[in-house]
C-alpha positions in Angstrom: 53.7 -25.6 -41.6 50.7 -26.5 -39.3 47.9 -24.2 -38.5 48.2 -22.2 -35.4 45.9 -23.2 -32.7 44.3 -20.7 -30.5 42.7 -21.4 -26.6 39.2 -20.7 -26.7 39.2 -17.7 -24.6 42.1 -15.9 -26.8 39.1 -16.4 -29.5 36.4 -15.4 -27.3 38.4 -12.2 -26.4 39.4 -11.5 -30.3 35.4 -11.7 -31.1 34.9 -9.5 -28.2 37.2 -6.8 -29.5 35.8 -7.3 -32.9 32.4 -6.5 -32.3 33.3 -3.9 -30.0 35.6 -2.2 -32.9 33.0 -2.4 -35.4 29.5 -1.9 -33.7 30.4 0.8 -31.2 27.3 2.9 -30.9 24.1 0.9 -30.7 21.9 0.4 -33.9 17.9 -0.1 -34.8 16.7 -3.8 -35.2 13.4 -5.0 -37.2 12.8 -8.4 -35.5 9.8 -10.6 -34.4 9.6 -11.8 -30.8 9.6 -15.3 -30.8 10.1 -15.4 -27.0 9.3 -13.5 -24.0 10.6 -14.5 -20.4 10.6 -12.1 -17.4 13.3 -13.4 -15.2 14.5 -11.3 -11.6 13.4 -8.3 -13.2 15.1 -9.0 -16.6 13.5 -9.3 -20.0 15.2 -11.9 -22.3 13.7 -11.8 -26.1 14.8 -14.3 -28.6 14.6 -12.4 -32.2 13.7 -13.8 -35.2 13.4 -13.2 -38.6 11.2 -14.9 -41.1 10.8 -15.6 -44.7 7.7 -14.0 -46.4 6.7 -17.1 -48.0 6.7 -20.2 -45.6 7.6 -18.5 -42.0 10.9 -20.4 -42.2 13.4 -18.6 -39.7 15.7 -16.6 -41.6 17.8 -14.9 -38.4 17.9 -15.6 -35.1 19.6 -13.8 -32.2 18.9 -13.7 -27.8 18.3 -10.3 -26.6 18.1 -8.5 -23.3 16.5 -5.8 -21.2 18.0 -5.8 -18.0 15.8 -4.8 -15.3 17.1 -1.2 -15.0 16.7 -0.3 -18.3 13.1 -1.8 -18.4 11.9 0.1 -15.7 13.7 3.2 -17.5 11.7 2.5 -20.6 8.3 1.8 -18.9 9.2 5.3 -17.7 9.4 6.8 -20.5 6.8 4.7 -22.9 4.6 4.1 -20.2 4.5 0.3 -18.3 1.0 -1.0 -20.8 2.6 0.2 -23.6 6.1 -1.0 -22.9 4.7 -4.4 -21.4 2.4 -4.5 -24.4 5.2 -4.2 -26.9 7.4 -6.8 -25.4 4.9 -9.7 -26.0 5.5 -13.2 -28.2 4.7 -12.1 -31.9 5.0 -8.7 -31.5 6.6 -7.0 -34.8 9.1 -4.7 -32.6 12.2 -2.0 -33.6 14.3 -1.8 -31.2 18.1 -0.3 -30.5 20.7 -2.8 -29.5 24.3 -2.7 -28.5 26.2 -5.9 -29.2 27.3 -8.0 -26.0 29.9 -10.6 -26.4 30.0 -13.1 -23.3 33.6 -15.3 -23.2 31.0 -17.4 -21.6 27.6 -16.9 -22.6 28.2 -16.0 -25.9 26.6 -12.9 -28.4 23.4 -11.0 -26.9 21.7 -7.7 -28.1 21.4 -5.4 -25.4 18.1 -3.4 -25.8 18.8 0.4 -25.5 15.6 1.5 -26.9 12.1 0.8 -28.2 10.5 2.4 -31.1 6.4 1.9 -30.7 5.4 3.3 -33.7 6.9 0.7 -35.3 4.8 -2.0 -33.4 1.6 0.0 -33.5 2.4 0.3 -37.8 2.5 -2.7 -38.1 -0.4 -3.8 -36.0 -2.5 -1.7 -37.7 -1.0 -2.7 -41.3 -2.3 -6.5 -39.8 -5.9 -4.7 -38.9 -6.4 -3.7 -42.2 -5.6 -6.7 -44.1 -7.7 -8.9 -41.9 -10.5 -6.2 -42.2 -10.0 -6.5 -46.1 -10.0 -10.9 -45.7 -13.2 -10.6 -43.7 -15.1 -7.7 -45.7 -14.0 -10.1 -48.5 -15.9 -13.3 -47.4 -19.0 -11.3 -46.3 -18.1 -11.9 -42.4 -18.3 -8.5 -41.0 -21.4 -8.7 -40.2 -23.1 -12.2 -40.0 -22.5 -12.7 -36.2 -24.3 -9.3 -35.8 -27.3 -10.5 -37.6 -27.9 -13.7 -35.6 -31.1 -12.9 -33.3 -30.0 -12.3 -29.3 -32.4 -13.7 -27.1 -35.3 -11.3 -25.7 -33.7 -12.7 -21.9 -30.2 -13.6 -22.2 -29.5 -15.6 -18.8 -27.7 -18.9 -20.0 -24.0 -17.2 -20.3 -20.6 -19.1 -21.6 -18.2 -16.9 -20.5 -14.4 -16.9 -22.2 -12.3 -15.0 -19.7 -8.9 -15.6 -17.7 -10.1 -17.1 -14.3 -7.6 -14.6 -12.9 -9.3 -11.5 -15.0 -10.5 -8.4 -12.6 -12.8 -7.7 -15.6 -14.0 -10.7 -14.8 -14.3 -10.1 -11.3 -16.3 -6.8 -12.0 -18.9 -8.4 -14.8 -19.6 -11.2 -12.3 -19.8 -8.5 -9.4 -22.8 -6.5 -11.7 -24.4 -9.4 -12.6 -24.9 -11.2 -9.4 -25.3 -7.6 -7.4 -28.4 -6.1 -9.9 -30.6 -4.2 -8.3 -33.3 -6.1 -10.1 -33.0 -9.7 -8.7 -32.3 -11.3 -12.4 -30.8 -14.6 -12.3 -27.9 -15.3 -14.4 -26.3 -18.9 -15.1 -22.9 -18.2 -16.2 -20.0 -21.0 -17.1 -16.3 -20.2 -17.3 -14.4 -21.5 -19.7 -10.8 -20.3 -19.0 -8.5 -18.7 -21.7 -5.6 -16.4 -21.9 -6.5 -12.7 -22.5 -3.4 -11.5 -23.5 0.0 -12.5 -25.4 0.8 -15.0 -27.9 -1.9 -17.8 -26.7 -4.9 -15.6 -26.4 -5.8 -16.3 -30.1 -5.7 -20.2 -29.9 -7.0 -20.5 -26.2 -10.7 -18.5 -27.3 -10.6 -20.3 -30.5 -10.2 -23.8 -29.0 -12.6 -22.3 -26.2 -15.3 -21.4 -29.0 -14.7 -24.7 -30.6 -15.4 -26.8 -27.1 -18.8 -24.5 -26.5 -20.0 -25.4 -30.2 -19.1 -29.1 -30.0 -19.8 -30.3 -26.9 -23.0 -27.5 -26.0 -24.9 -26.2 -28.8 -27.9 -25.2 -27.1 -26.8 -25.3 -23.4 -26.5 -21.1 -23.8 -28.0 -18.3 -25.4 -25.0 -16.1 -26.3 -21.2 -16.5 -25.6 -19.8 -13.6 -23.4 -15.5 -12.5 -24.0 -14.5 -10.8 -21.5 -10.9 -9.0 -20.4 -9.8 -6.1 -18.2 -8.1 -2.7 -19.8 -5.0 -2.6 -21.7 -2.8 -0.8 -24.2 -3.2 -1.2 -27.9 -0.6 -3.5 -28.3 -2.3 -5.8 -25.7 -5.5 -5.5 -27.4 -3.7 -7.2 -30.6 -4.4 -10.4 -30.5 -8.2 -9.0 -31.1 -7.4 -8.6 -34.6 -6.2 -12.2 -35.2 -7.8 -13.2 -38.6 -8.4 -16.8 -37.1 -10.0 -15.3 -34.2 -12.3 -13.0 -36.0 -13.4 -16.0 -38.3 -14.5 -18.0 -35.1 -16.1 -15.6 -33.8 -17.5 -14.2 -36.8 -18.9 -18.0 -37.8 -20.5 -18.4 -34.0 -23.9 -19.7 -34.4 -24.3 -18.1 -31.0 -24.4 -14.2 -30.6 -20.6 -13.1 -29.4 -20.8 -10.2 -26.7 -17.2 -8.4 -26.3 -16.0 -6.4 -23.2 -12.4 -6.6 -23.4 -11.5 -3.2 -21.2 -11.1 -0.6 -23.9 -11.9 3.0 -24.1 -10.9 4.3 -27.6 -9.2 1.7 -29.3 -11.4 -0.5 -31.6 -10.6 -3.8 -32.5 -11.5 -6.1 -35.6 -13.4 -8.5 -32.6 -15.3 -5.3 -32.1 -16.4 -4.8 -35.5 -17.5 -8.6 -36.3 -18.9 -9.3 -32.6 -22.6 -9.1 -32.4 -22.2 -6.6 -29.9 -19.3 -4.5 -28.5 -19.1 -3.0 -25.3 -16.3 -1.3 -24.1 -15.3 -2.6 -20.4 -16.8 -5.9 -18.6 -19.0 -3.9 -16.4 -20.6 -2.1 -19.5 -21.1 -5.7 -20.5 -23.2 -6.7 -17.5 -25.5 -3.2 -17.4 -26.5 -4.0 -21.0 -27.5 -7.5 -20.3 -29.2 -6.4 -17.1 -30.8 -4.0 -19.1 -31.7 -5.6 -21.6 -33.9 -8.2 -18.9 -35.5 -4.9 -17.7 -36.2 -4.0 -20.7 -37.8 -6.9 -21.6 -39.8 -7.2 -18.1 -41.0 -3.9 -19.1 -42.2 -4.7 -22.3 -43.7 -7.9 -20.9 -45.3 -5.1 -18.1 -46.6 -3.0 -20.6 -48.4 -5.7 -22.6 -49.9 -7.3 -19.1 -51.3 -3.7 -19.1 -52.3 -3.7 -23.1 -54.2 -7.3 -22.2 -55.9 -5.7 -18.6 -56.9 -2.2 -20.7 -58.3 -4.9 -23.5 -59.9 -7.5 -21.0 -61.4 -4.5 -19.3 -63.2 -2.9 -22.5 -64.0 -6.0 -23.9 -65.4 -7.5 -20.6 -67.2 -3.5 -20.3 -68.8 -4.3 -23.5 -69.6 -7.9 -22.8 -71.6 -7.0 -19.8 -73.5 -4.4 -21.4 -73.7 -6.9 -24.3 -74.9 -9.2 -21.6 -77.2 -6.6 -19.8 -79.1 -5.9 -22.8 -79.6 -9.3 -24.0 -80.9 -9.8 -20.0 -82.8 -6.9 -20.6 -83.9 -7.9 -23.9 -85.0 -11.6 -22.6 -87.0 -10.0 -19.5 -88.9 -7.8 -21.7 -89.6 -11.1 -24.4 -90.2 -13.1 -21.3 -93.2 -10.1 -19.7 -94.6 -10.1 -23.7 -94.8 -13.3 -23.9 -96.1 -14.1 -20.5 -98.5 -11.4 -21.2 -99.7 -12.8 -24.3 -100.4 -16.6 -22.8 -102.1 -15.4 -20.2 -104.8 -13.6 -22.8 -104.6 -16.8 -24.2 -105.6 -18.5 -21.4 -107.8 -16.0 -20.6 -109.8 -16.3 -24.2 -109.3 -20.2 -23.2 -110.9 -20.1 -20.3 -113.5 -18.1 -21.7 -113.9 -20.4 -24.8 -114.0 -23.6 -22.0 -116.6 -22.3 -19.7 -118.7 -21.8 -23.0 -117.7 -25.2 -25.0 -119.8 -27.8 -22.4 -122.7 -25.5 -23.5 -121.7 -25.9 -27.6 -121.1 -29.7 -27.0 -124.4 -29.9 -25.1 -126.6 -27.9 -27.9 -124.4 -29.9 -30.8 -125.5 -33.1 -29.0 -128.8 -32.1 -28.6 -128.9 -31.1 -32.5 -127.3 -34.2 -33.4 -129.7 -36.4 -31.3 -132.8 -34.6 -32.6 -131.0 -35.5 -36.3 -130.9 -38.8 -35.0 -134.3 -39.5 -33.5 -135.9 -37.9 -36.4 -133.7 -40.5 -38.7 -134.4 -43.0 -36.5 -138.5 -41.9 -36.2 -138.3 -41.6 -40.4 -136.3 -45.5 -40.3 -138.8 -47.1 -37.7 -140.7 -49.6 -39.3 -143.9 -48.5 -38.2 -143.1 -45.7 -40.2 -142.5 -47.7 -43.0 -145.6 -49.8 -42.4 -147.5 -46.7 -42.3 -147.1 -45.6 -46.2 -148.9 -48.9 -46.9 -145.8 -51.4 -47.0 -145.8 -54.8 -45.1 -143.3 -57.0 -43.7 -143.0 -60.1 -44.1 -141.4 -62.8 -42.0 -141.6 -66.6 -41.7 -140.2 -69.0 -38.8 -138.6 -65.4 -37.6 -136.7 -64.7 -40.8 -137.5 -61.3 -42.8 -138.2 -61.9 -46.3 -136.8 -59.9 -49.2 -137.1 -62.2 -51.8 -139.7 -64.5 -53.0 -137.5 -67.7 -53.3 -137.2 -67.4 -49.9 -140.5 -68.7 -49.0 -140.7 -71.9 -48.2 -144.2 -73.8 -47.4 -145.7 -73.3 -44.0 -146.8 -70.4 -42.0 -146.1 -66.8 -43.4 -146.0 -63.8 -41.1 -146.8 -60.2 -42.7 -147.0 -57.4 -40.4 -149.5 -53.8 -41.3 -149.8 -50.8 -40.0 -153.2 -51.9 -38.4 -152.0 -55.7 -37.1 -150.7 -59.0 -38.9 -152.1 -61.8 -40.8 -151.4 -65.3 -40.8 -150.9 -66.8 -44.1 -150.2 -70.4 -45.4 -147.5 -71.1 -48.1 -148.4 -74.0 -50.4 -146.2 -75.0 -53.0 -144.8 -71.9 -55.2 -148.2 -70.4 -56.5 -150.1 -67.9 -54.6 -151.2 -68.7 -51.3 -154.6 -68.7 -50.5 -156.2 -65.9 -48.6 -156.9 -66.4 -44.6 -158.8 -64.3 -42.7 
């Protein structure tokens, strides 16, 4: 006997009643959201499940908020926190009904949300990634890089769209205090599944391509839930970050809720605009430091150029009194100069006078009439004196006394006769 055949739509209808028979009252779901797609007012999930070890898909089912029932739970959990849970990779629980379409086939209707689910498990997440960072010595290494004294070279990681970016550029360029900034945008999703990626592959750009085109890196976001601050605690993202060899400032909107980013950041501030007062301040800051040493080097230029002048004024003092001694004392000794010149023509004259008495008294005691006197003779012939008897030659001697000469005649070597 063949196998009955049924029409499609007979088998459609039998699923139908099947599901409706034995999932009457909706049930709770642990799922991941895989996909996220707002479409005329309606939310359309597609729920997975995964396998521990690889992230292989294990389940997969299309879900459904229609529009009124978002806007009933937004109502009741609040439009951040319902928006926040509905996001790609959220861990949610949620209650479904079972819808089978003849035409579209099964759909989970969402009834319900449960957040404490979502928030559980986001914090479970936080924790480990805490304990993988703490781990590897990460927690605080970003913190410990030195911030520039005036941070003005900015690359900012922001949605171009951000308000919180609108307000950090709004206190920056509006300081009461005319500091410049430069700032560059580099553009990144700040919330949902890509926000993760995007500031990782916006880090990554910044390090490559400028590594010392800025003095810090700036991440900045308006306010959210805590489900939208989730992609914050990303262990990839908190490594980047973490590893920067640029300081990491962080505004990302947030009044209580504190992040991983927060705790490995160099420095956390809690909205954008908090962001901009502390670099604003920070450039008063230094201008005031830089103020008070200007002052410190005035006060010490002052007392030092005080002491130098008295330094100066005593030396002047010192050189004036030196100069009056010493003029003082040159002009006794010219004084006892002129003194000892007016008197020295009269001691060369009377030295002279001895020394040409000496003189004519040697002379008188050298004169040969002197000589001649104590009985002694010269003798001279043809003009020559004669000292020594082999002079003589023969001819005509000449011998000078006291009293007149004598002629005598030289004959041979003997004696010479005796002429009157």
């Amino acid at each position: 006997m063949a196998p009955a055949t049924y029409q499609l739509s007979d088998l459609t209808s039998f699923i139908r009643r099947v599901f409706a028979l034995n999932l009457p009252e909706p049930v709770w779901v642990a799922a991941e959201l895989a996909q996220v797609n707002i479409s005329r007012g309606h939310c359309w999930l597609t729920l997975v499940q995964k396998e521990a070890e690889s992230d292989a898909i294990k389940a997969q089912l299309e879900a459904v908020v229609w529009a009124n029932k978002l806007r009933e739970l937004q109502g009741i959990h609040g439009l951040k926190m319902t928006k926040g849970l509905l996001q790609q990779g959220m861990s949610v629980r949620l209650r479904v009904s079972t819808s089978f379409h003849e035409r579209f086939g099964l759909r989970l209707v969402v009834e319900d949300i449960d957040p404490t689910h979502t928030i559980g498990a986001l914090e479970r997440r936080r924790q480990q990634t805490l304990e993988s960072l703490a781990a590897d010595n990460l927690m605080n290494r970003n913190a410990e890089l030195p911030l520039p004294v005036v941070p003005q070279r900015l690359a900012v990681i922001s949605s171009d769209t951000a308000a919180g970016l609108a307000d950090f550029r709004e206190q920056l360029e509006g300081n009461p205090y005319g500091y410049r900034f430069q700032l560059r945008l580099f553009g990144a999703a700040m919330q949902g599944a890509q926000t993760s990626p995007e500031i990782i592959s916006r880090l990554r750009e910044i390090r490559r391509n400028w590594p010392d085109a800025f003095d810090a890196v700036v991440i900045v976001r308006g306010g959210g839930g805590r489900t939208d601050l989730a992609a914050f605690d990303d262990e990839a993202l908190c490594r980047a970050v973490a590893e920067f060899p640029l300081p990491v400032l962080l505004g990302i909107g947030h009044e209580t809720d504190e992040t991983v980013l927060d705790r490995v950041a160099h420095k956390s501030l809690k909205t954008p605009t908090a962001t901009a007062v502390f670099l604003v301040e920070r450039l008063m800051q230094a201008e005031v430091r830089l103020l008070q040493l200007g002052r410190g080097v005035l006060s010490v230029g002052t007392h030092q150029l005080s002491a130098a002048t008295q330094e100066l004024n005593r030396q002047a003092s010192a050189v004036r009194q030196a100069a009056g001694q010493s003029l003082l004392h040159e002009h006794h000794r010219l004084d006892r100069l002129a003194g000892e010149l007016n008197q020295l023509p009269g001691r060369i004259l009377s030295t002279a006078n001895d020394q040409l008495s000496h003189y004519e008294q040697l002379l008188a005691a050298l004169r040969p009439e002197t000589t001649l006197a104590r009985g002694y003779a010269l003798v001279s012939q043809e003009g020559r004196l004669i000292t020594n008897p082999d002079d003589l030659v023969e001819g005509e001697v000449d011998v000078r006394l006291k009293e007149g000469r004598v002629k005598l005649k030289m004959q041979g070597r003997g004696l010479p006769p005796p002429t009157e």
